[in-house]
BAKOL-58855 format. One record per residue (C-alpha): residue number from 1; residue in one letter; x, y, z. Coordinates in nm, 4 decimals, padded with zeros to 6 digits. Layout:
N
<pt><num>NUM</num><residuo>a</residuo><xx>X</xx><yy>Y</yy><zz>Z</zz></pt>
...
END
This chain:
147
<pt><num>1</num><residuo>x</residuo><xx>00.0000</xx><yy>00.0000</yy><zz>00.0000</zz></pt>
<pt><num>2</num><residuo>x</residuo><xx>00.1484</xx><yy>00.3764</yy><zz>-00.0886</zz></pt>
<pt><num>3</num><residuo>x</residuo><xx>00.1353</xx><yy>00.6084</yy><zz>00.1436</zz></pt>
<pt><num>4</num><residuo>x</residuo><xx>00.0378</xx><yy>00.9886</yy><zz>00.0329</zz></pt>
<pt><num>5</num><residuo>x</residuo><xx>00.1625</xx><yy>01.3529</yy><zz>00.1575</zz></pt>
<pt><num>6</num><residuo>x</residuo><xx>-00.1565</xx><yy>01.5079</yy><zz>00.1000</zz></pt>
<pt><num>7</num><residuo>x</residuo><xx>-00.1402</xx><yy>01.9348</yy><zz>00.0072</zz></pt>
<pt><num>8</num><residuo>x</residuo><xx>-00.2138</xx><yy>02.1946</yy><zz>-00.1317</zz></pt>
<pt><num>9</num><residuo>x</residuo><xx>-00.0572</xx><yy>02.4569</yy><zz>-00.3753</zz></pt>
<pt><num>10</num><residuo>x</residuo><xx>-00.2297</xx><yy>02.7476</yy><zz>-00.5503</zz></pt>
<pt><num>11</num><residuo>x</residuo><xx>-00.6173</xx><yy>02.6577</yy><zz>-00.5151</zz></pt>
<pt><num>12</num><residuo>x</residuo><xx>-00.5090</xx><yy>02.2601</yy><zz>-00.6319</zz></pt>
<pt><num>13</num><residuo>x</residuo><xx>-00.5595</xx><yy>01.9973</yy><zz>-00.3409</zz></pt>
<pt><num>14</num><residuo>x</residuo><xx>-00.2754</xx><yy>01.7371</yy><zz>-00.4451</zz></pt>
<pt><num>15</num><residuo>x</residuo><xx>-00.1076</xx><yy>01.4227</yy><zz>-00.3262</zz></pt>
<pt><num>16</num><residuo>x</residuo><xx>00.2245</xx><yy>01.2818</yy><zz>-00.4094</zz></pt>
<pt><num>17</num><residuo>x</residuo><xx>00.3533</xx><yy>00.9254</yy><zz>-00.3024</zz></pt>
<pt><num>18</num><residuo>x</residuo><xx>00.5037</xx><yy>00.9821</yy><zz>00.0549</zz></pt>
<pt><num>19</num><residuo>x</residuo><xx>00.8280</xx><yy>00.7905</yy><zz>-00.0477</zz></pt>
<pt><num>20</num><residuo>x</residuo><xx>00.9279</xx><yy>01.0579</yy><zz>-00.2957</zz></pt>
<pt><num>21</num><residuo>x</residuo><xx>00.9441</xx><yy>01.3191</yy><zz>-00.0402</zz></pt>
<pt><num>22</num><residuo>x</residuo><xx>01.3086</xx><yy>01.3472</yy><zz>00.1238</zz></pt>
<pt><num>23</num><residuo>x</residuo><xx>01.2170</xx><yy>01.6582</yy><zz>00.3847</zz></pt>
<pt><num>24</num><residuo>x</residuo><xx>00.9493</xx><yy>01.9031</yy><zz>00.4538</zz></pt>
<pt><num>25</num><residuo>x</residuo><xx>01.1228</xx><yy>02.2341</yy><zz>00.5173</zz></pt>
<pt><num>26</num><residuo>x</residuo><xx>00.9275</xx><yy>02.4987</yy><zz>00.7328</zz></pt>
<pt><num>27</num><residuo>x</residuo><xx>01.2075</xx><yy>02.8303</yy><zz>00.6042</zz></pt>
<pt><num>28</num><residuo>x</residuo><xx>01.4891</xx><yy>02.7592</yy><zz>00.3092</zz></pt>
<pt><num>29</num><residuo>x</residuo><xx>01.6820</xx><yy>03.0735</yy><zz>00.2411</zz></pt>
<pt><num>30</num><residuo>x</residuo><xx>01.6110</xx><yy>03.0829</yy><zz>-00.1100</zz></pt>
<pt><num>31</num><residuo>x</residuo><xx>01.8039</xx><yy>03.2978</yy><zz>-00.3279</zz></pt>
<pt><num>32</num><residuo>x</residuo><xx>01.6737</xx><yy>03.4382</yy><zz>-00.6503</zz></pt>
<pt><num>33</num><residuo>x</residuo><xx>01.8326</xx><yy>03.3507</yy><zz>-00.9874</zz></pt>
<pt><num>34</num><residuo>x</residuo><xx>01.8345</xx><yy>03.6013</yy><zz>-01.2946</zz></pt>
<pt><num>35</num><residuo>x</residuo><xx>01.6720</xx><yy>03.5603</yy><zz>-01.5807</zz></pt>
<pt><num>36</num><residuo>x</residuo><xx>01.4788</xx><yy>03.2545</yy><zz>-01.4644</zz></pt>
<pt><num>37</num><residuo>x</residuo><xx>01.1288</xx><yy>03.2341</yy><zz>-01.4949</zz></pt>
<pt><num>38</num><residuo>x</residuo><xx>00.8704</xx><yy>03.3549</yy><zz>-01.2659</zz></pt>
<pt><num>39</num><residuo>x</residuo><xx>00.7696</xx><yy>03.0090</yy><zz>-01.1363</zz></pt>
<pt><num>40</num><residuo>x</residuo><xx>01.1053</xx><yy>02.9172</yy><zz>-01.0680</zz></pt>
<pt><num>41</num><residuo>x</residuo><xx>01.1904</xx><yy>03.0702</yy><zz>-00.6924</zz></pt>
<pt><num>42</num><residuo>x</residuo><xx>01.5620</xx><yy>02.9800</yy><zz>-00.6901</zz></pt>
<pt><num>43</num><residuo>x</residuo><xx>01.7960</xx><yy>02.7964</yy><zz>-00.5018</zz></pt>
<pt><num>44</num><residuo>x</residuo><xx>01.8621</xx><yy>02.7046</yy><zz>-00.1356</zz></pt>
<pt><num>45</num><residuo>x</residuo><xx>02.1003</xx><yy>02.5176</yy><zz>00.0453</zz></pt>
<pt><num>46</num><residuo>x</residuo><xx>01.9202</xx><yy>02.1812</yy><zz>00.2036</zz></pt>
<pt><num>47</num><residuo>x</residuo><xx>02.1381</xx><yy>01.9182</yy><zz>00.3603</zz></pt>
<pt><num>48</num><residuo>x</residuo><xx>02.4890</xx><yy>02.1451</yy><zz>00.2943</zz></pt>
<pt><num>49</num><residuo>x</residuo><xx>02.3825</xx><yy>02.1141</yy><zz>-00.1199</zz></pt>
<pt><num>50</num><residuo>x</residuo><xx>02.1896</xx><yy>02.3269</yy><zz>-00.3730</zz></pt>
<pt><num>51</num><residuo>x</residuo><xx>01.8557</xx><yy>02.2558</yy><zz>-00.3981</zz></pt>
<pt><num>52</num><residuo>x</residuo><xx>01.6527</xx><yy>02.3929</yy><zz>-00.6996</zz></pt>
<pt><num>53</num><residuo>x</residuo><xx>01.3077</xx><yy>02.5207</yy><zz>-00.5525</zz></pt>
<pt><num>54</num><residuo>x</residuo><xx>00.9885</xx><yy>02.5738</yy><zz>-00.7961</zz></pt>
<pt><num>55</num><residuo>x</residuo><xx>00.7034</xx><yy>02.7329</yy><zz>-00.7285</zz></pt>
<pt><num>56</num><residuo>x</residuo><xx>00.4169</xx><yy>02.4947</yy><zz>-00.7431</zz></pt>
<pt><num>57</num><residuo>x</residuo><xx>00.0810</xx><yy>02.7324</yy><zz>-00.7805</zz></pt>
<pt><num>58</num><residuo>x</residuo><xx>00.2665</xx><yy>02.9875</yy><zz>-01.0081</zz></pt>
<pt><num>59</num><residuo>x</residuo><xx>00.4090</xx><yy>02.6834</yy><zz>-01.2414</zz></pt>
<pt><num>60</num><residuo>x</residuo><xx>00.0677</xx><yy>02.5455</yy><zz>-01.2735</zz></pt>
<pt><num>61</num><residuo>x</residuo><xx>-00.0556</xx><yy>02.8884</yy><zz>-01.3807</zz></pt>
<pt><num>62</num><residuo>x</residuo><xx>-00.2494</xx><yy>02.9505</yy><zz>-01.0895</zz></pt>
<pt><num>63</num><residuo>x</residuo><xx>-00.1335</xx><yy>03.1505</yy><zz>-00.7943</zz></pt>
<pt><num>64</num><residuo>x</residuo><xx>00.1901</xx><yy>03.2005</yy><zz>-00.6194</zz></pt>
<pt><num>65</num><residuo>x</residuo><xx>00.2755</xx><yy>02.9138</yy><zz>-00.3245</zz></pt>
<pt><num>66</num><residuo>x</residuo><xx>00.4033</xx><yy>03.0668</yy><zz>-00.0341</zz></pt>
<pt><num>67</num><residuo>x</residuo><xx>00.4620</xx><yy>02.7987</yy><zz>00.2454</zz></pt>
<pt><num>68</num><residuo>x</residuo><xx>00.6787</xx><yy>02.4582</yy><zz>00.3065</zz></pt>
<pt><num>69</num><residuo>x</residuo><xx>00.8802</xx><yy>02.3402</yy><zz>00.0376</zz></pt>
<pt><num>70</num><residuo>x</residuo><xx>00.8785</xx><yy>01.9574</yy><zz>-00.0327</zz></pt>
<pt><num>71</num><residuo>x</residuo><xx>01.2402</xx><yy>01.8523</yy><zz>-00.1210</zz></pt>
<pt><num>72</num><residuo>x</residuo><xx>01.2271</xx><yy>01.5421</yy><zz>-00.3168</zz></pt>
<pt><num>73</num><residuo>x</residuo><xx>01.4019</xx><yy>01.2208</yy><zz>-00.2579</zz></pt>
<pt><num>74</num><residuo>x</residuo><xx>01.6966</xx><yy>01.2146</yy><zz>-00.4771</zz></pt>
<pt><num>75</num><residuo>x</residuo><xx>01.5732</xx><yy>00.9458</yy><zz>-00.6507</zz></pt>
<pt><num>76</num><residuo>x</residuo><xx>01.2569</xx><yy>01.1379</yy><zz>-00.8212</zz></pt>
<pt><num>77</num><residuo>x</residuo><xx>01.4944</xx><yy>01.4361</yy><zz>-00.8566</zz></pt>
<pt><num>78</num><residuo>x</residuo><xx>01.6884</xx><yy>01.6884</yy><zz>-00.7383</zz></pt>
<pt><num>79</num><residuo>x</residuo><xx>01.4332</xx><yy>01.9451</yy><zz>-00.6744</zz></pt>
<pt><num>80</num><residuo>x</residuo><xx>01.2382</xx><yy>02.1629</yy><zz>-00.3925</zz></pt>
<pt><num>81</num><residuo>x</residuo><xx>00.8902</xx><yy>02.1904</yy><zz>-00.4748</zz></pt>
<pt><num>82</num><residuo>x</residuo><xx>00.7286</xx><yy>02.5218</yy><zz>-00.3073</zz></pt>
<pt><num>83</num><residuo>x</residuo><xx>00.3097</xx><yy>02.4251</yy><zz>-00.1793</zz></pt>
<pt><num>84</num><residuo>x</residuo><xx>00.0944</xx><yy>02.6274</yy><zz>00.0507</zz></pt>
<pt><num>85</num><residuo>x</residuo><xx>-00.0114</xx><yy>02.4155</yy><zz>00.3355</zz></pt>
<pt><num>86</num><residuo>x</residuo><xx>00.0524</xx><yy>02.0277</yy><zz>00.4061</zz></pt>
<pt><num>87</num><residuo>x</residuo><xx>-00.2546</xx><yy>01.8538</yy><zz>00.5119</zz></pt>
<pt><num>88</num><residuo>x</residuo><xx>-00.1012</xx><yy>01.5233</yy><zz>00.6470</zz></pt>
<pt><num>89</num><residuo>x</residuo><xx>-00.0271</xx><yy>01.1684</yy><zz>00.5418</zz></pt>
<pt><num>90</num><residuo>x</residuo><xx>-00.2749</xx><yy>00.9305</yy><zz>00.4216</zz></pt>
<pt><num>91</num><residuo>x</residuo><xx>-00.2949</xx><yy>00.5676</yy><zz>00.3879</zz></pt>
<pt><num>92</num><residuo>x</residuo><xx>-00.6088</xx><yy>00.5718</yy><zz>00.2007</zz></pt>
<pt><num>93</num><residuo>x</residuo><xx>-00.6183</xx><yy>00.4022</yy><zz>-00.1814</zz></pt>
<pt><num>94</num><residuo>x</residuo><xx>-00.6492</xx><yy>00.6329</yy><zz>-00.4730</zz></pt>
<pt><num>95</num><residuo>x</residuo><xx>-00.9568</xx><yy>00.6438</yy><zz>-00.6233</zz></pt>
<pt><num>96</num><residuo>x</residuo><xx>-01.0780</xx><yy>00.7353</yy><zz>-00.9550</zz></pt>
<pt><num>97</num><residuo>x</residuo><xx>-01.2620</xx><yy>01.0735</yy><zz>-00.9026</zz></pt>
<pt><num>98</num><residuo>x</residuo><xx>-01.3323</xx><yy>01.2909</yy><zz>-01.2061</zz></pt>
<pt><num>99</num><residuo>x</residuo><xx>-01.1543</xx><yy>01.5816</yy><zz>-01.2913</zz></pt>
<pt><num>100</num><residuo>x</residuo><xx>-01.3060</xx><yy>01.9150</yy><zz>-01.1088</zz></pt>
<pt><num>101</num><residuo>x</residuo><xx>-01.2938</xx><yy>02.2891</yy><zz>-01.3354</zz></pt>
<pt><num>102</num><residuo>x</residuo><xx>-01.0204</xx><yy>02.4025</yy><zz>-01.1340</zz></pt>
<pt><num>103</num><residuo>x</residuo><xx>-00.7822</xx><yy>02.0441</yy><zz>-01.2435</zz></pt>
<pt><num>104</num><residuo>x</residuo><xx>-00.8949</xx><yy>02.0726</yy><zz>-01.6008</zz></pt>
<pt><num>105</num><residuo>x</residuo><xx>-00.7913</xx><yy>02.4563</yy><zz>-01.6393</zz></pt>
<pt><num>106</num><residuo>x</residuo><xx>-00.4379</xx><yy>02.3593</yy><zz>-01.4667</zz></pt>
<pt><num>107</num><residuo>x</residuo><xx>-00.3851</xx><yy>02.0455</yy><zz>-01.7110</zz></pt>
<pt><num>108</num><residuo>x</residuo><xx>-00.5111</xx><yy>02.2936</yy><zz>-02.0106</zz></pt>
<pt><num>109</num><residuo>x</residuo><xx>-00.1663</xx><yy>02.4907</yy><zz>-01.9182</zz></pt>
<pt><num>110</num><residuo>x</residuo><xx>00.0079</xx><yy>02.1508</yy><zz>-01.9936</zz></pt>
<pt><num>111</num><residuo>x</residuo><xx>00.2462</xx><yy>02.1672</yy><zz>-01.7070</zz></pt>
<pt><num>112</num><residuo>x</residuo><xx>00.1137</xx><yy>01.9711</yy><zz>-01.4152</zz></pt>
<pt><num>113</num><residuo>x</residuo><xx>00.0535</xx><yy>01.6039</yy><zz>-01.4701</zz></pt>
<pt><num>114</num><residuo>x</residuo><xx>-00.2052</xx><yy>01.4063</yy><zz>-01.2882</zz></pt>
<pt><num>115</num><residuo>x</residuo><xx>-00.4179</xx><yy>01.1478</yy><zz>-01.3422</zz></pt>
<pt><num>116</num><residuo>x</residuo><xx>-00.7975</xx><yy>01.0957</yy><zz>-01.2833</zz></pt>
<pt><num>117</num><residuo>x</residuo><xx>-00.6946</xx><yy>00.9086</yy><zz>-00.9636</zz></pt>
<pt><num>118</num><residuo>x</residuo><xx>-00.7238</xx><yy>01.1174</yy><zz>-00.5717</zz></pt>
<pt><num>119</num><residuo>x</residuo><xx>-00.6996</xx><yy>01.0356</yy><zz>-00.2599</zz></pt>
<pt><num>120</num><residuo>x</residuo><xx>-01.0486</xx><yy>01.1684</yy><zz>-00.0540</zz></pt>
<pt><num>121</num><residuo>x</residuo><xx>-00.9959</xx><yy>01.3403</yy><zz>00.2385</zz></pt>
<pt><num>122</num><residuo>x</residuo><xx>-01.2030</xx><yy>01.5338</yy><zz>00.4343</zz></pt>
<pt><num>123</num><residuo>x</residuo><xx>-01.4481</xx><yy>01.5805</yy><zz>00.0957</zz></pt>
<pt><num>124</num><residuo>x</residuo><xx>-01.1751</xx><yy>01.7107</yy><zz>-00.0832</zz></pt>
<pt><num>125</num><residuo>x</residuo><xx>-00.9853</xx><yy>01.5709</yy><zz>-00.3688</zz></pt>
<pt><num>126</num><residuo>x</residuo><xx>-00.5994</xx><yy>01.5306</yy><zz>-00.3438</zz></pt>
<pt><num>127</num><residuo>x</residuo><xx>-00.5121</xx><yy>01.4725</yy><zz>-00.7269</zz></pt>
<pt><num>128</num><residuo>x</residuo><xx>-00.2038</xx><yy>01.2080</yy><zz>-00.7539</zz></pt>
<pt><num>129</num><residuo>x</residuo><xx>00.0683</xx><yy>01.4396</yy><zz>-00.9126</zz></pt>
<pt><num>130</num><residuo>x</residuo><xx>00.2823</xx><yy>01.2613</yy><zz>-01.1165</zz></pt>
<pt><num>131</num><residuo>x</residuo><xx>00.6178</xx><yy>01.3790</yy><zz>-00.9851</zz></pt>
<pt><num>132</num><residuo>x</residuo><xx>00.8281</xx><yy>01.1284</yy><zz>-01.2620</zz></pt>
<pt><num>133</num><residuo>x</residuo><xx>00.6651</xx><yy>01.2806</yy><zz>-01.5569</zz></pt>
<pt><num>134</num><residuo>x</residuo><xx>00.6875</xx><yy>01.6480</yy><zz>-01.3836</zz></pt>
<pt><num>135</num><residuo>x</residuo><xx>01.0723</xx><yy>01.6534</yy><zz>-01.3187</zz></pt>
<pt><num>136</num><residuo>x</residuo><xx>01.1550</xx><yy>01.4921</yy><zz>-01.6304</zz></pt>
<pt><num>137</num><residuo>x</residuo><xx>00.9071</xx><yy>01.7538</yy><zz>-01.8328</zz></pt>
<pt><num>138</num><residuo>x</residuo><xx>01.0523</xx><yy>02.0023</yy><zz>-02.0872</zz></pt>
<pt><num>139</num><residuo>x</residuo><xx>00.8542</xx><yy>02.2713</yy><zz>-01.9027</zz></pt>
<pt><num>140</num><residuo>x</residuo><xx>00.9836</xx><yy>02.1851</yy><zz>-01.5578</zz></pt>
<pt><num>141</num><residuo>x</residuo><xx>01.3657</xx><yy>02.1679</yy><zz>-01.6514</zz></pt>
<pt><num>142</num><residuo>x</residuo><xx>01.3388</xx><yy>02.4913</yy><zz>-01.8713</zz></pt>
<pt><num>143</num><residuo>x</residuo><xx>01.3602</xx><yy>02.7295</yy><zz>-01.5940</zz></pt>
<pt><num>144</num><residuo>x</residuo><xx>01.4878</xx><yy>03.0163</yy><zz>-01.8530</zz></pt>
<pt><num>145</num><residuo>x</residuo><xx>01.2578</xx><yy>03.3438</yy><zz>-01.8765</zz></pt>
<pt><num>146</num><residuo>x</residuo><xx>00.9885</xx><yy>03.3659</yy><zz>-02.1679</zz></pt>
<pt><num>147</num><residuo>x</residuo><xx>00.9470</xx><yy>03.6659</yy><zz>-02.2996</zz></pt>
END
């Protein structure tokens, strides 16, 4: 059975598999990089190394995330992944839930990827991001400023 970190990031209720999740961190220092895009808040030092910290409501085109910052087990990635508020761990299953406005407008920007599965909690839905596909996407790893 997977466990889930269950939170939230710019209006989205999401889960990610528990084992994929290294630290929680409550304040990185994180330093601003130049002519990066806006998503992308910048780098911090986590563990004595650089850690490479996104902004999870601003990349999925909705609003900013300004709260803990999920550093990822190196062997998703080498990232920091900026959310709003962390609602816990659950051990429930995911379940096949359909897609809500808010999920479809995010996947419409084509830079979150989840699936139709959730974990239920509390009568919300905590979409299953797919943190392989993310980490490895053109859009995540392109942190360079669009004009």
């Amino acid at each position: 059975m997977t466990q889930y970190l269950l939170f939230d990031a710019g209006g989205l209720d999401l889960a990610a598999p528990s084992s994929l999740v290294k630290a929680i961190h409550e304040d990185l220092n994180i330093q601003a990089v130049a002519g990066t895009s806006h998503w992308f808040r910048g780098l911090a030092v986590a563990h004595g190394k650089l850690l490479p910290v996104t902004d999870m409501g601003a990349f999925a085109g909705r609003r900013s995330s300004s709260g803990r910052t999920l550093e990822l087990d190196p062997s998703a990635s080498i990232a920091g992944l900026q959310v709003d508020n962390i609602v816990g761990l659950s051990d429930e299953e995911a379940d096949n839930v359909p897609l809500s406005d808010a999920e479809n407008d995010a996947l419409s920007v084509g830079k979150l990827t989840f699936s139709e599965r959730a974990i239920v909690n509390k009568g919300r839905n905590h979409r299953v991001l797919d943190i392989g596909s993310l980490v490895q996407s053109p859009e995540f790893l392109n942190i360079t400023e669009q004009p």
